[in-house]
N, C-alpha and C positions, 0 to 999 in steps of 0.2 A: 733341643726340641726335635722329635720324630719327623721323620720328612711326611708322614701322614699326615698332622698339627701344620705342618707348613704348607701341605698342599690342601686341606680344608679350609685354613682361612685364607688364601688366595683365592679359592673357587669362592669364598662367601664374600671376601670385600669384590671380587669381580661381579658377583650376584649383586651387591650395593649398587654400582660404580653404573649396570647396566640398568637397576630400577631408577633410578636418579636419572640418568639419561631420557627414559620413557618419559617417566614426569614431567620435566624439563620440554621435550619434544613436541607433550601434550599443552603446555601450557603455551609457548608459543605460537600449534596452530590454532588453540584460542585467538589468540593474538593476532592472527594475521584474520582470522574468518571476522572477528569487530572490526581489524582496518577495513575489510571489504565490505562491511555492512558501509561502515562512516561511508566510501566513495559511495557506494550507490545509492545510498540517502542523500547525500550529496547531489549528485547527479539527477537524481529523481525530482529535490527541491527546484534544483534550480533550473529542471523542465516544466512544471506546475508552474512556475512562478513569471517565463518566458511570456513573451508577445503575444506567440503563436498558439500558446496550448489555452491561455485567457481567452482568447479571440474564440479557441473551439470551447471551453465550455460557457463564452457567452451567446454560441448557436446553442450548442445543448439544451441551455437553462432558461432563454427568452425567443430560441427563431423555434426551434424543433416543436414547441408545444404549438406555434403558430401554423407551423407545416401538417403538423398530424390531424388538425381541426377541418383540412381539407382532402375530403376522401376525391375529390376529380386531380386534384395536381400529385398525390401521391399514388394513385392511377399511371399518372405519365411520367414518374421516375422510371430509370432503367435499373431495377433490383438484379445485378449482378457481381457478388451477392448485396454489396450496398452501393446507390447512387450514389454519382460523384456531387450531387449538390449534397450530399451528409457526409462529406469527407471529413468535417471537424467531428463527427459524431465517432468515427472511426478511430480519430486522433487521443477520442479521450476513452474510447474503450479498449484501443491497441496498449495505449500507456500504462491503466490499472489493469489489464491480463497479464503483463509482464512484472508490475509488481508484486498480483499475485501470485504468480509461480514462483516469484524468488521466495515468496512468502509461506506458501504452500512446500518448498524443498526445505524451511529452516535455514535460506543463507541468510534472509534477512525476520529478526522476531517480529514474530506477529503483534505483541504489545508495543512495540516501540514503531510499527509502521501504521496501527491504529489509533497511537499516541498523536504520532503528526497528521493523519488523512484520514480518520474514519466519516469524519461529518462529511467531509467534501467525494467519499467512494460512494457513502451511502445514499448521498443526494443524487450522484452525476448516475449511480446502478437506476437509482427510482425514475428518473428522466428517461434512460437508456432500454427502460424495458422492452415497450412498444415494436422497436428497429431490432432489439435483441430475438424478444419474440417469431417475429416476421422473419429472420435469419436464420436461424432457428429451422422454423417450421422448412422453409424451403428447403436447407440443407441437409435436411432430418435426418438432423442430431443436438442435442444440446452442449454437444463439446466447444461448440464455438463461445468463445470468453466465455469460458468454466472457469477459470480462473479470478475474473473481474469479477463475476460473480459470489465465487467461495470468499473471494477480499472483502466484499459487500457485506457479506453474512455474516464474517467475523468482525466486523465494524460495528454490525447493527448491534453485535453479540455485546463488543465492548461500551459501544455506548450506551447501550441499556445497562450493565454493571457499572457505568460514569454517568449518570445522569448532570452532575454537576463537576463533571473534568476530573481529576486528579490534583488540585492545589492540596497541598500537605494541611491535612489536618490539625488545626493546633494554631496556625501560624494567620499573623495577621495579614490581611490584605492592605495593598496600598490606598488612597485615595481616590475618589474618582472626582471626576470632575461632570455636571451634568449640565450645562451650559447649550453645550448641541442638542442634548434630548429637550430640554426646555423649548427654545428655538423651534425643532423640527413638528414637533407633538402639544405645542398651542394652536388654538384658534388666534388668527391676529393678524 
């Protein structure tokens, strides 16, 4: 064989050797960017799911609507830029800004983070206006929780395309049992 023949296919199996490697290369930082999704879903659940963060969206979701009905006590907050008696209000709009932005860069998908949190982004953003608002305005800019925000909106986006969740079509449901609804939704 021509040493030309032999130096052609060494330059094309080394052409092989180095597409296979990219390939290769490409499919494991798949790989590693879904392990970093899983920790931060991870880590995200089982901040949602803590003491501390229930505790702030059950100020969010039953004290804040109670607070904001009084325009003399929210007078004598010290808005810099939020009082410390809304410190859980903070809690749960620092949490979903930082969601978002993971969400917003693509490390974490957006279908898979409005799969597990879109009711509970879009409820806590609709709570959260008012303070947001008011932040807002003072700061003037709307960059503060632009992110909680854009989470919000793609939530709203997906819930409205799920009106009835994602359960595989086709497929039976289990049983339910309605013993509590009985129970809770008689007169009796």
């Amino acid at each position: 064989m021509a040493p030309e023949w032999v130096s052609a296919i060494a330059s094309l199996v080394t052409m092989v050797v180095i597409g296979a490697s990219a390939i290769a290369a490409l499919l494991q930082l798949r790989h590693m960017r879904g392990s970093n999704q899983i920790v931060l879903i991870a880590n995200w659940t089982e901040a949602i799911e803590g003491e501390q963060f229930q505790r702030a969206l059950t100020f969010l979701f039953r004290e804040l609507p109670v607070i904001l009905e009084q325009p003399e006590k929210l007078r004598g907050l010290s808005w810099e830029p939020v009082p410390p008696e809304l410190q859980a209000f903070r809690t749960v709009a620092n949490h979903f800004e930082s969601v978002g932005s993971f969400v917003r860069r693509g490390i974490i998908d957006e279908d898979v983070a409005c799969d597990l949190w879109a009711y509970l982004v879009v409820r806590a953003w609709n709570a959260s206006i008012p303070v947001a608002t008011y932040v807002r305005h003072c700061s003037g800019t709307d960059a503060v929780w632009e992110n909680f925000e854009y989470l919000a909106l793609l939530s709203k986006r997906w819930l409205d395309a799920h009106p009835n969740g994602t359960y595989p079509a086709g497929e039976p449901r289990m049983p339910r049992h309605t013993s509590l609804i009985e129970v809770l939704e008689t007169d009796g």
